[in-house]
N, C-alpha and C positions, 0 to 999 in steps of 0.2 A: 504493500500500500504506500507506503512513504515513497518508495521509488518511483509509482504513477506518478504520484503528488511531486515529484524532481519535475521527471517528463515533462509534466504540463505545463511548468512554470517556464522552463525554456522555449519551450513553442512560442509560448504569453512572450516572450523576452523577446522572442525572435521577429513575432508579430509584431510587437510594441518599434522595434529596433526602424525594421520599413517604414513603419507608417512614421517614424522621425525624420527620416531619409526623403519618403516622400515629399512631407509636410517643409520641408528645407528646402527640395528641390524647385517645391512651388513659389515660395518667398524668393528663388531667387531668380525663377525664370519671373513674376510679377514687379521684380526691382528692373532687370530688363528691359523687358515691355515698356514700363514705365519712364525708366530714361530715354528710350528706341524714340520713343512718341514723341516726348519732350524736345529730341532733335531735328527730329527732324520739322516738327512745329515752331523751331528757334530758324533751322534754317530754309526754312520756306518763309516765314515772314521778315529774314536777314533781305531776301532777293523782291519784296512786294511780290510774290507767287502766289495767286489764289490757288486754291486746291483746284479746281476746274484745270485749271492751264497745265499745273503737276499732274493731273491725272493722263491730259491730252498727251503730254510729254513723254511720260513711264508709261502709262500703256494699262494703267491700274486703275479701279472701278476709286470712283469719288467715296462710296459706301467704302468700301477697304480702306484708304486712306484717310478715312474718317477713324474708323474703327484700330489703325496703327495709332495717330496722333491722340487717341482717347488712352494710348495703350493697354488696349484689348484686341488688339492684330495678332495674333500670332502668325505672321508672313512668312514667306516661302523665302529661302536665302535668294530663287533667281528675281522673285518680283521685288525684295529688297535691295538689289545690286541696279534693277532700273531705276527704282525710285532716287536712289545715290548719283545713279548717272544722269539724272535729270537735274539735280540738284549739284552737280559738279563739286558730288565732295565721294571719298572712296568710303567702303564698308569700316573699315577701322575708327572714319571719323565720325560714324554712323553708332558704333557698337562699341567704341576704345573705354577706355576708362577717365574718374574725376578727372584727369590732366588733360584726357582730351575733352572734356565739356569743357572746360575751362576755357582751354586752345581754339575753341570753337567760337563762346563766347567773343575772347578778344577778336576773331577772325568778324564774327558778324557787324562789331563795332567799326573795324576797320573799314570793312566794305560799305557802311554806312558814312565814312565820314566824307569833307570834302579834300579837293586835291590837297593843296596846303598843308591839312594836319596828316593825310597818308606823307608826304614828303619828308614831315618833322620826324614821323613816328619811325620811317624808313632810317633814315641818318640816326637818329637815335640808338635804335636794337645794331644798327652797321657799328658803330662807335664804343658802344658794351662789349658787343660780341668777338669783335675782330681785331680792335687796339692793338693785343700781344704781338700780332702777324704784323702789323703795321712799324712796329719797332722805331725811329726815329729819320724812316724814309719819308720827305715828303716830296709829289709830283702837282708840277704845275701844269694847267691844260687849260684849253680858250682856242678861238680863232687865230689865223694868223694878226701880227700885228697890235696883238693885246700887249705882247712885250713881256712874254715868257723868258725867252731867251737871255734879254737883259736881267730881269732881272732873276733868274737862276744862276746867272755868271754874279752878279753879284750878293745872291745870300750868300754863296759857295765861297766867295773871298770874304766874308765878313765875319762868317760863322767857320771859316776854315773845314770845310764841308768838302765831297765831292760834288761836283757838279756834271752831271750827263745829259747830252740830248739823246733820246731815242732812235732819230733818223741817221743820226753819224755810227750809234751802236749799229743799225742796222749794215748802212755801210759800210760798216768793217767787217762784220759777218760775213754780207754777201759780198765783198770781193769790189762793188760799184756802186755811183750813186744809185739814190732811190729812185730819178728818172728811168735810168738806165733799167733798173728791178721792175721796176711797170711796166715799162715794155717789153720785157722780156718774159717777165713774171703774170705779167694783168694785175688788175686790183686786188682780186683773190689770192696771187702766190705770195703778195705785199702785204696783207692783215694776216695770211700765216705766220708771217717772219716775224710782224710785228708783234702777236701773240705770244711768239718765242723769245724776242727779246725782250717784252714785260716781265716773262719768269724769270732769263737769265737774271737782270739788273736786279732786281728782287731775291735771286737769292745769292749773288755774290756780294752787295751790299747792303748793311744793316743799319749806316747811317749817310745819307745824298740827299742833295736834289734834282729831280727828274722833270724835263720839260720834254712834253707829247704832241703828237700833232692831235689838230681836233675833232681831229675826224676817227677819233681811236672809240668814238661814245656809240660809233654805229654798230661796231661786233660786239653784244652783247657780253658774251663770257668772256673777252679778253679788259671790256672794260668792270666787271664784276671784280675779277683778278686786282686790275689796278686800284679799285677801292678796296680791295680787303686789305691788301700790302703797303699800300700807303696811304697816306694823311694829303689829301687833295686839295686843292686851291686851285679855283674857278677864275682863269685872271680875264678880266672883260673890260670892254671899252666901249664905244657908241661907235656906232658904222662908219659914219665918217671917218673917225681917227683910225679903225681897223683900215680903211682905204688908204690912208692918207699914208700911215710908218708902211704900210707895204712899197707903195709906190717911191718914198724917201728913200726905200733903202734898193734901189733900183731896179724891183720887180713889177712888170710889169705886165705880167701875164694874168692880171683879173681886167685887167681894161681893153687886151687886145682883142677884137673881135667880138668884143661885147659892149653894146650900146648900155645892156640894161643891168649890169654888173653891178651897181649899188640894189636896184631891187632884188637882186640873185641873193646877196650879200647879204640882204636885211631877212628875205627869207632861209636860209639858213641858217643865221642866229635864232631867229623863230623857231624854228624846225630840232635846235640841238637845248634848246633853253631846260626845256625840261629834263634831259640827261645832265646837265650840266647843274642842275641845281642840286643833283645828288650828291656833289662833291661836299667833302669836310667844313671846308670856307670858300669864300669869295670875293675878290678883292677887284676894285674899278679904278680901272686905271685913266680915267676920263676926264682931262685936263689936268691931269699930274703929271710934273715931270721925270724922267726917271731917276732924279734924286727923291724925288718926295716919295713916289713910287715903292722903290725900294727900303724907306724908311717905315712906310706903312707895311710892306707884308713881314718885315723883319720884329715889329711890334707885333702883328699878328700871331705868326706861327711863335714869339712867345705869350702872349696870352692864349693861346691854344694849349700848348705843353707838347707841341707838336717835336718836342726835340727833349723831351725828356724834364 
């Protein structure tokens, strides 16, 4: 008798045991659900997406997607992978954990704000995150005729610094000028090279200054590179004076053949302003001389910390 009375209690134990297993497994498939819904109700109203236009999108019944964002969906991983795709965020940021709610959060903030504050908030996470890489390289970059050149030659004797141009790196690599390299090359063989000599300079020196052409903001990942590695300075001027120190310095190849050279000129400033706002600082050099010039970015990059 005693030994039934064992028996039965283990059964009771064993019964008892599932139904705990169960009862957990429900709390946690219903924390799930509940967060599932929550996201994607955060990121459909992140985009103003009525559920109508989500539904036309993913391919999923409005009632469904009602009954997900209620989190009472239990969906299918394939109709959950459209819904995601409709919503141009992947299943992880659908399904991840507190870090991704959170990550999401700031994402929907972001996507809500205007250009301005994305630009601030950009530079900001670029400046936390990457400073170390950055080390006490800083690169100058702008149109021609902003007066990079001068005044990189001159931080560089003042601060006892190296001073590099990119295009002279280049031509020593390739053997010829950078003319020469375009045509021989095309545009394409020349933002290769130029790609290549962003890392070299970057990793054989830890402390320079770097003047770029400005046309480096159009390849995307080579100019990613150059903001992570270095501390950048936007050096700019008004169109006019861009025209004017080209032509001083006896280039004349933005006027020849071209009537409308200044409005080409004003539309490419246009056209690069916004890459170039990315940069660390900015300095205008617009009726400065290049004494003053250089007096201002040499205050700068010390109130930056740009050198340590």
């Amino acid at each position: 008798m005693p030994r039934a009375t064992t028996l039965l209690t283990a059964k009771e134990a064993e019964a008892k045991g599932k139904k705990t297993v169960r009862i957990e497994e429900e709390q946690t498939t219903d924390v799930l659900l509940e967060r599932l819904g929550r996201r994607v109700r955060a990121a459909r109203s992140a985009r103003n997406m009525p559920r109508r236009i989500l539904s036309e999108t993913s391919g999923v019944s409005p009632r469904y997607l009602a009954q997900l964002e209620s989190g009472q969906g239990n969906i299918s991983i394939v109709l959950l992978q459209r819904v995601a795709d409709a919503l141009s965020l992947s299943l992880i940021d659908l399904l991840g954990d507190a870090q991704a709610s959170e990550e999401e959060h700031v994402l929907s903030l972001f996507r809500r704000a205007d250009e301005p504050t994305r630009r601030s908030v950009i530079q900001r996470l670029e400046v936390s995150a990457e400073v170390p890489d950055r080390a006490n390289r800083i690169c100058l970059i702008g149109m021609r005729g902003a007066g990079k050149s001068t005044l990189g030659r001159g931080v560089g004797r003042a601060l006892n610094i190296p001073f590099v141009e990119l295009n002279k790196d280049i031509e020593l690599q390739g053997g010829m000028p950078v003319a020469e390299i375009m045509a021989l090359y095309g545009a394409e063989g020349y933002r290769q090279l130029e790609a290549e000599a962003v890392r070299r300079v970057a990793t054989r020196h830890d402390r320079l200054i770097l003047a770029v052409a400005g046309g480096i903001v159009s390849e995307k990942t080579t100019y990613a590179t150059l903001l992570a590695r270095f501390h950048t300075v936007w050096i700019k001027a008004s169109p006019d004076e861009h025209m004017t120190r080209v032509r001083s310095q006896g280039d004349m190849r933005p006027m020849e053949g071209q009537p409308k050279a200044m409005d080409q000129l004003k539309a490419l400033l246009t056209t690069r302003a916004e890459a170039y706002t990315r940069c660390s600082a900015e300095l205008d050099t617009s009726g400065r001389s290049a004494e003053q010039s250089l007096s201002d970015i040499l205050a700068l990059i010390k109130s930056k910390g740009f050198l340590g």
